[in-house]
C-alpha positions as CSV (number, residue, x, y, z in Angstrom):
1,X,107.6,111.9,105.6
2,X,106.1,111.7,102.5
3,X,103.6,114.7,101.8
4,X,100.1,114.3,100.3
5,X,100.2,115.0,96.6
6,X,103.8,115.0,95.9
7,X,103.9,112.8,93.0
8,X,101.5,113.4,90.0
9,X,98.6,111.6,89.9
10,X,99.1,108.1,88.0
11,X,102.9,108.4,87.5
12,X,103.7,107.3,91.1
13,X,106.2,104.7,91.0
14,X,105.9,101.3,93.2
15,X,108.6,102.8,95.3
16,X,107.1,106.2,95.8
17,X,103.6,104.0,97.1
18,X,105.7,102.2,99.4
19,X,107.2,105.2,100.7
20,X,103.8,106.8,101.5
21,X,102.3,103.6,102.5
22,X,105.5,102.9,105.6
23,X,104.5,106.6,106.5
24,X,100.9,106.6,106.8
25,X,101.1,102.6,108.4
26,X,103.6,104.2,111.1
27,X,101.8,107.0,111.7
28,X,98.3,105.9,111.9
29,X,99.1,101.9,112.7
30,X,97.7,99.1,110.7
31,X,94.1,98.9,111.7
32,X,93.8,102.9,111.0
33,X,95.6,102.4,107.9
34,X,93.1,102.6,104.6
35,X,94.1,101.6,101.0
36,X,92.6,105.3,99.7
37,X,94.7,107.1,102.9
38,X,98.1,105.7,101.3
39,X,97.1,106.2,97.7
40,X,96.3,110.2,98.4
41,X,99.5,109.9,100.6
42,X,101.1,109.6,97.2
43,X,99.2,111.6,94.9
44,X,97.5,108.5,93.3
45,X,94.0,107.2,92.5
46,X,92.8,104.3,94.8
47,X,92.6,102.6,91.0
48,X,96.2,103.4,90.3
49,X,97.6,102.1,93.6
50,X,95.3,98.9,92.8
51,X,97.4,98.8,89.6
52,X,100.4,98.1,91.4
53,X,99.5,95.8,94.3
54,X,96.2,94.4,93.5
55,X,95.1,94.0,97.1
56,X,95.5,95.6,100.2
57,X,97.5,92.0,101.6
58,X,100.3,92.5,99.2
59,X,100.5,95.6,99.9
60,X,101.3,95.7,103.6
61,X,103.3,92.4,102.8
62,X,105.3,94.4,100.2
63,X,105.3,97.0,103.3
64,X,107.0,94.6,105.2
65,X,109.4,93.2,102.7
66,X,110.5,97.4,102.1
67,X,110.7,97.5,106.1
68,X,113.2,94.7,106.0
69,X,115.2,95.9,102.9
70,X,115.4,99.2,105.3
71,X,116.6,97.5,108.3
72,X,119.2,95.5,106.3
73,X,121.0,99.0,105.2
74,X,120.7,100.8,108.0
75,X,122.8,98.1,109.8
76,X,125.1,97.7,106.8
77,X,125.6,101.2,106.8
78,X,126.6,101.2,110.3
79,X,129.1,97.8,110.0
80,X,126.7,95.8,112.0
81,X,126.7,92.3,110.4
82,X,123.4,91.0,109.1
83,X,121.9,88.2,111.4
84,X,124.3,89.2,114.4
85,X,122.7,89.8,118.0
86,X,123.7,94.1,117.5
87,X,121.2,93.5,114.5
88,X,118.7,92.3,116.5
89,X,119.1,94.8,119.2
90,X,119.2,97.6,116.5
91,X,116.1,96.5,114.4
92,X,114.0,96.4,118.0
93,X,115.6,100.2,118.9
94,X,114.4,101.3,115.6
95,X,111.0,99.5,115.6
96,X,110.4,100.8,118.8
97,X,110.4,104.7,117.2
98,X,107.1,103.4,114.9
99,X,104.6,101.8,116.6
100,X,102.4,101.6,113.6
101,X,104.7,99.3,112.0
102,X,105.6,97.3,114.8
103,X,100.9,97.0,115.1
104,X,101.4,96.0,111.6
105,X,103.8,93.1,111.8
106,X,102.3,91.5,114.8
107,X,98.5,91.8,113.5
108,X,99.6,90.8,109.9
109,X,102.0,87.7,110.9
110,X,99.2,86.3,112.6
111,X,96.7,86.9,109.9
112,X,98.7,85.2,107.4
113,X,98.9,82.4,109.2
114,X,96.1,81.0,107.7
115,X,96.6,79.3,104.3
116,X,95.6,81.0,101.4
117,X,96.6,84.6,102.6
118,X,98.7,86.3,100.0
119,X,101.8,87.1,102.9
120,X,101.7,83.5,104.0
121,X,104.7,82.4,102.0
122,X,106.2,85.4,102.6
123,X,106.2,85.1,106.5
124,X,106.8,81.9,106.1
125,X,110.4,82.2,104.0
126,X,110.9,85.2,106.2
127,X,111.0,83.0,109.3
128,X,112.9,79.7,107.8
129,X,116.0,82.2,106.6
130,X,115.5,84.2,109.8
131,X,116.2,81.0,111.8
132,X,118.6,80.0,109.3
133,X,121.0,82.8,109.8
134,X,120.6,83.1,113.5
135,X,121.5,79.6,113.7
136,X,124.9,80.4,111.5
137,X,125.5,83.0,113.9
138,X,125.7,81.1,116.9
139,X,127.2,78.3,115.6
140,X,130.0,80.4,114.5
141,X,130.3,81.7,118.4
142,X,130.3,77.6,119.8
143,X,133.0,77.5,117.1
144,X,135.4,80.2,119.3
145,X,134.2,78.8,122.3
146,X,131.6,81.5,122.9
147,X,128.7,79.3,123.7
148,X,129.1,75.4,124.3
149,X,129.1,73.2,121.6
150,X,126.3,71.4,123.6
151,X,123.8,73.8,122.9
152,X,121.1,73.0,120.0
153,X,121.8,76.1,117.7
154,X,118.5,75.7,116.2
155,X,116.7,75.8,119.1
156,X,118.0,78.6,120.6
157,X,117.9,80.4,117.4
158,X,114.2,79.8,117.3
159,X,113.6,80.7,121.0
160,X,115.1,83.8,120.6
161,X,113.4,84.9,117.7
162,X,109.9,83.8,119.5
163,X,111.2,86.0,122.1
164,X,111.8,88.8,120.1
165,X,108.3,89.1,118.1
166,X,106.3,88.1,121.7
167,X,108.2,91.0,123.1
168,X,107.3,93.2,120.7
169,X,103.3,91.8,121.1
170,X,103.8,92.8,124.7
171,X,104.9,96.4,124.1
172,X,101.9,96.8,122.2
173,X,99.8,96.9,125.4
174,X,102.8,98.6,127.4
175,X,104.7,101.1,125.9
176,X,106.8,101.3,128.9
177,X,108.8,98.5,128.2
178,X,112.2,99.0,127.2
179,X,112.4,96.2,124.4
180,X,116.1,97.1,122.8
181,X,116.7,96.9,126.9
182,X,115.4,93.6,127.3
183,X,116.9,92.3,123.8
184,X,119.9,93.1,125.0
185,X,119.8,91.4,128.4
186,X,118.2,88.1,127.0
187,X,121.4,88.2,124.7
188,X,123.6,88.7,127.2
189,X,122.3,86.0,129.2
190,X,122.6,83.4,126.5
191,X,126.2,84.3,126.7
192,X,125.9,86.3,123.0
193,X,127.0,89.7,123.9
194,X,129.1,91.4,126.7
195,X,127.2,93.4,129.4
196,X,129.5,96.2,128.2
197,X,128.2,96.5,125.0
198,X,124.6,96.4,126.0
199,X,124.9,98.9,128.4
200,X,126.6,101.1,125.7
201,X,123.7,100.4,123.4
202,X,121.3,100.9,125.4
């Protein structure tokens, strides 16, 4: 957690404002979440924060990006392989411990949907290499016989992605929901992981 005032005032770095902004976002959510909130958060002037990031869009698009760059070493740290189905089950375990980022991502996709929006290419390349590893990885399991070489890769790469960011819309409403739980089985069920291993992950 990053604590209010603990970088001098105008000498925060960009790194340091992303810190306190991924705190204050999962603490508080994205609609709670104010521009002069984060900038205190790290000891900086509204103005200074500004400086950096210019608007409050690329900000909680650079959020994002940081969010991402986390996931990617966690799992690296641990041996999971980037774009493999434990990744996916991981990155939803994790998300599922901050709500406010999870209320962030699902409000701010949408909203950059429009043309225009300063995270539009963003979400946009985001998605396309998404799909494009996803469809790497399961082509690689038709290759050993995993998965039927009759399947469309790309589709199903794309379905479960949708399934993945819809779930996560879901759990929104109901906190209940045991999303790494139902990762797991919708994985299992397209043949891409043992039942052992989600059970162990679980």
């Amino acid at each position: 957690m990053v604590k209010r005032g603990s970088y001098a005032k105008g000498v925060a770095t960009k790194e340091d404002l992303l810190a306190a902004a991924l705190e204050v976002v999962g603490r508080v959510g994205y609609g709670r979440s104010s521009v002069r909130e984060i900038a205190e958060g790290a000891g900086v002037t509204h103005a200074g924060l500004m400086h950096h990031f210019g608007s409050k869009d690329v900000l909680f698009r650079e959020v994002l990006r940081k969010r991402d760059e986390l996931s990617r070493g966690r799992s690296e740290q641990a041996g999971i392989g980037v774009g493999t189905p434990e990744h996916l089950t991981t990155t939803i375990r994790s998300n599922a411990e901050v709500p406010g980022l999870v209320q962030l991502y699902v409000r701010f996709s949408a909203e950059a949907s429009e043309d225009g929006n300063a995270a539009h290419e963003f979400f946009a390349e985001r998605f396309r290499e998404l799909r494009k590893v996803a469809t790497e990885q399961i082509r690689a399991f038709q290759a050993v016989g995993r998965l039927p070489a009759s399947l469309d890769a790309e589709r199903i790469a794309a379905l479960i992605l949708a399934a993945a960011d819809g779930l996560q819309l879901q759990w929104l409403y109901d906190r209940d929901m045991d999303m790494p739980g139902l990762i797991g089985y919708m994985l299992e069920a397209f043949g891409l992981v043992d039942e052992a291993k989600v059970e162990t992950s679980s």
